[in-house]
N, C-alpha and C positions, 0 to 999 in steps of 0.2 A: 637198262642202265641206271635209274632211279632206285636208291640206296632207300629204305623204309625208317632204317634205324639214325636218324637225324633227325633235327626239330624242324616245326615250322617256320618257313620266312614268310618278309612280304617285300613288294618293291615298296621304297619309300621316295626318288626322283631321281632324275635323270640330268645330269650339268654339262652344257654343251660350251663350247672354244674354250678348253679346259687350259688352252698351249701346251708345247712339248711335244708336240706329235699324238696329242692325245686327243680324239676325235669327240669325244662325250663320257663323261662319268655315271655308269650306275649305281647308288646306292639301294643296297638291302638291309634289313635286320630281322634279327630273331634274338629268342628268350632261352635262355638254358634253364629250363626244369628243373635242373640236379641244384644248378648253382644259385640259380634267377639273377644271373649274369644278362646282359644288354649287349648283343654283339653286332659289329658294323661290320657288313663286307662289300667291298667299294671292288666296282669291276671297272677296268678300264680298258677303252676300245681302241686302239690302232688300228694305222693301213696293214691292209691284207690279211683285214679279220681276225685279225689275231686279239685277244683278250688277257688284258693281266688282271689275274684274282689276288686280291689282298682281304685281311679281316686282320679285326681287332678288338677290344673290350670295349664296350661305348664309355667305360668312364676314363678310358685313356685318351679320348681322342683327342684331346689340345696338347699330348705330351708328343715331343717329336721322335721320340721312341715307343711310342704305341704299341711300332710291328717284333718290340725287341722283347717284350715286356712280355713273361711268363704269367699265367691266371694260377698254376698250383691246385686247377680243379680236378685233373683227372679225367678229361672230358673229350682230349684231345679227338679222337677216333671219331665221334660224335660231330663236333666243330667242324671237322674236314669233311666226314658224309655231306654235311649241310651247304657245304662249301661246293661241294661237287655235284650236291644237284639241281646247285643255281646253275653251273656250267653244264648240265646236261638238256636244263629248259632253255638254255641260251643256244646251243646244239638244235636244238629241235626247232626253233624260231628261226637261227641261222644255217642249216647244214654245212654252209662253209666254213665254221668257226674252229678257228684255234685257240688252243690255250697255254699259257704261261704261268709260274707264279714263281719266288724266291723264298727262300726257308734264311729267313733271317737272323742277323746273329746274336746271341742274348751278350747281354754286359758283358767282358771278359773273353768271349769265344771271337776267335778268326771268322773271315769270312768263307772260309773253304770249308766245302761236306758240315755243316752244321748240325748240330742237332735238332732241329727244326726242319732241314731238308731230309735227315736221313729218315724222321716218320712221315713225310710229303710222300718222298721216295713209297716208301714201304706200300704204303695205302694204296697210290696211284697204280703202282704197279701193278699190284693185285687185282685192282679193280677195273680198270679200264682197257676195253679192248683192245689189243696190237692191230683188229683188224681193221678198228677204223682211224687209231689215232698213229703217229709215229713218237714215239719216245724219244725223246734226244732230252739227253742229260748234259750240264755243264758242273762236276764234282766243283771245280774251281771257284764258280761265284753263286755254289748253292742253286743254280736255277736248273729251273725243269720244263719242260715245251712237250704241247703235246700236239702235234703237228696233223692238221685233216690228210687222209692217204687223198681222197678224190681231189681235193688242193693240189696235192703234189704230183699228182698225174697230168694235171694241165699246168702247174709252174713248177719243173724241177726244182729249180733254184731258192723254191720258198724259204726253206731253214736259213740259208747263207742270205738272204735279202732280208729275213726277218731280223737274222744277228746282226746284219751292217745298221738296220734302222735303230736298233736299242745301244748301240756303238755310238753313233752319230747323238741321239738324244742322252745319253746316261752316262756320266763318265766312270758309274761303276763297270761296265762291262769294259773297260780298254784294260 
């Protein structure tokens, strides 16, 4: 599951009673080579294992569009490898683990099938197994869930318990 062609990370800590339903903050970062960009990717932990992966430029990070903000490097496929094999050591740590992220909307774009989700979309799909994860896509508000099969074999109901919890806490998803 571990993609070669991505840079290296490192953990950089961990922030616990984050509120919102969010059980602890991980921060990581890494360096783009191509660009010698500074990138932040902030994982955050919910009930029922579930993980939302976010990143962004580190010179963004006091702007509160960070997630909206295009780099223009051409690097994308790379960034998201990297992104995804924080979420495969995090896999490996937790087997229980699920994952989430949103493909956020640049200036100007709707929040529906973004451009940001449609190369989320693209990559993930490719790359990650159907047999351990469950794919459920929301076109709607750009988000994408990759749901543990073994999870769902002992909680049916995972996906629809997962959606009421990001319902109740985010008033993006109503």
């Amino acid at each position: 599951m571990i993609n070669q062609d991505c840079y290296p990370f490192t953990f950089v800590h961990r922030s616990k009673n984050c509120g919102q339903g969010i059980l602890y903050v991980d921060i990581y970062r890494f360096k783009s080579t191509k660009s010698n960009l500074v990138y932040i990717v902030r994982v955050e932990r919910y009930e029922h294992n579930m993980y939302a992966v976010k990143f962004y430029q580190k010179n963004h990070r006091l702007s509160p569009k960070k997630y909206q903000i295009l780099s223009h490097t051409f690097e994308a496929r790379r960034i998201i490898y990297t992104c995804m094999n924080i979420m495969f050591m995090l896999y490996k740590e937790n087997p229980r683990a699920s994952f989430g992220f949103i493909g956020a909307n640049c200036e100007n774009e709707g929040i529906e099938n973004t451009k940001r989700y449609r190369v989320y979309y693209k990559i993930v799909a490719t790359q990650v197994s159907d047999n351990i994860f469950k794919h459920v896509e929301n076109m709607e508000k750009s988000a994408y869930m990759l749901i543990n099969r073994n999870e769902l074999k002992e909680y049916p109901d995972l996906v629809e318990e997962i959606e009421r919890t990001f319902q109740e806490l985010y008033n993006y998803f109503d």
